[in-house]
C-alpha positions in Angstrom: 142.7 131.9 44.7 140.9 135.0 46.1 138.2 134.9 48.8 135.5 137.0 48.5 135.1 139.6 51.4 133.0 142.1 51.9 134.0 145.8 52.0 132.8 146.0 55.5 135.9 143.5 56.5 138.4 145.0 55.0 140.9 147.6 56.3 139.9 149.5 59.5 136.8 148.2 60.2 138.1 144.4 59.2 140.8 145.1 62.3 138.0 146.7 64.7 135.8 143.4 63.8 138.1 141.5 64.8 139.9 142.7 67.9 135.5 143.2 68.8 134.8 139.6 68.1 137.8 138.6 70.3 137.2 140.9 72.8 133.5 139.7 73.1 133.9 136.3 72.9 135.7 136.2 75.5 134.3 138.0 77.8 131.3 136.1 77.1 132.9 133.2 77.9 134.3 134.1 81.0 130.8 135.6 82.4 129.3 132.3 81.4 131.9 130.4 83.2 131.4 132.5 86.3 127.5 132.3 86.1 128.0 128.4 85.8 130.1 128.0 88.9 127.9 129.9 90.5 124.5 128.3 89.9 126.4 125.3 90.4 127.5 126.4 93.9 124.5 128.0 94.8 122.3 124.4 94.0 124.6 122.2 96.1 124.7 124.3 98.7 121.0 124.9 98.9 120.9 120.9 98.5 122.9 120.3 100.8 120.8 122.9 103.4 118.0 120.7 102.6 119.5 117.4 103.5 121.3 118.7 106.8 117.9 120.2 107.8 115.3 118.0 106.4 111.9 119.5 106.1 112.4 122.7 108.5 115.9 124.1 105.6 114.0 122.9 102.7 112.0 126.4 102.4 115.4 128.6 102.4 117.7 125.4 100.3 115.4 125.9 97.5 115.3 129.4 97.7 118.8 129.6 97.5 119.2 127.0 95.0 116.3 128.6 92.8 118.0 131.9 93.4 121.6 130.7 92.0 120.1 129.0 89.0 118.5 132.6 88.6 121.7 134.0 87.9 123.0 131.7 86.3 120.5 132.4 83.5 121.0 135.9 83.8 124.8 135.8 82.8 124.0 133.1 80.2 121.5 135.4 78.5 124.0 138.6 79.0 127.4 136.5 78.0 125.0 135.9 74.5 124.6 139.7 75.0 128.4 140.1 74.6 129.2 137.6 72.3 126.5 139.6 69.9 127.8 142.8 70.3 131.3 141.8 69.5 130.2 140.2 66.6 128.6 143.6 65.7 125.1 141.9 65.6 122.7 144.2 65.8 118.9 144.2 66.9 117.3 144.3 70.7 115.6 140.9 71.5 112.5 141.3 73.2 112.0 138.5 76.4 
């Protein structure tokens, strides 16, 4: 039984695919594991600013904790970024 590929997965440009989409994927997946730990991080400890310092912290706590799940965003949406690319999907999206 054959399986249908396209000419665009075969030979060279099959390999480059391939070693892209590997190559992509994780790196994706390591920037969304680092953007993670880090919003994570960044909420508790701007939780736990609040609760130490009641009303007085609560200004800079949620700041900080607004401010990490900022990023944490921003690497989502750039980890999709490199997952795309690698997958040689093409196309700017507009935000």
């Amino acid at each position: 039984m054959t399986i249908n590929t396209s000419s665009s997965d075969e030979g060279v440009t099959g390999a480059a695919k391939f070693v892209t989409s590997t190559v992509g994927n994780t790196v994706g997946g390591l920037a969304r594991t680092v953007g993670g730990i880090t919003g994570a991080a960044g909420r508790g400890i701007g939780d736990t600013i609040t609760g130490a310092t009641g009303s007085l912290g609560k200004p800079v706590g949620d700041g900080l904790a607004n401010a990490a799940s900022g990023v944490e965003g921003g690497t989502r949406k750039v980890a999709q970024g490199v997952e795309d690319a690698g997958a040689w999907k093409g196309g700017a999206k507009r935000f």
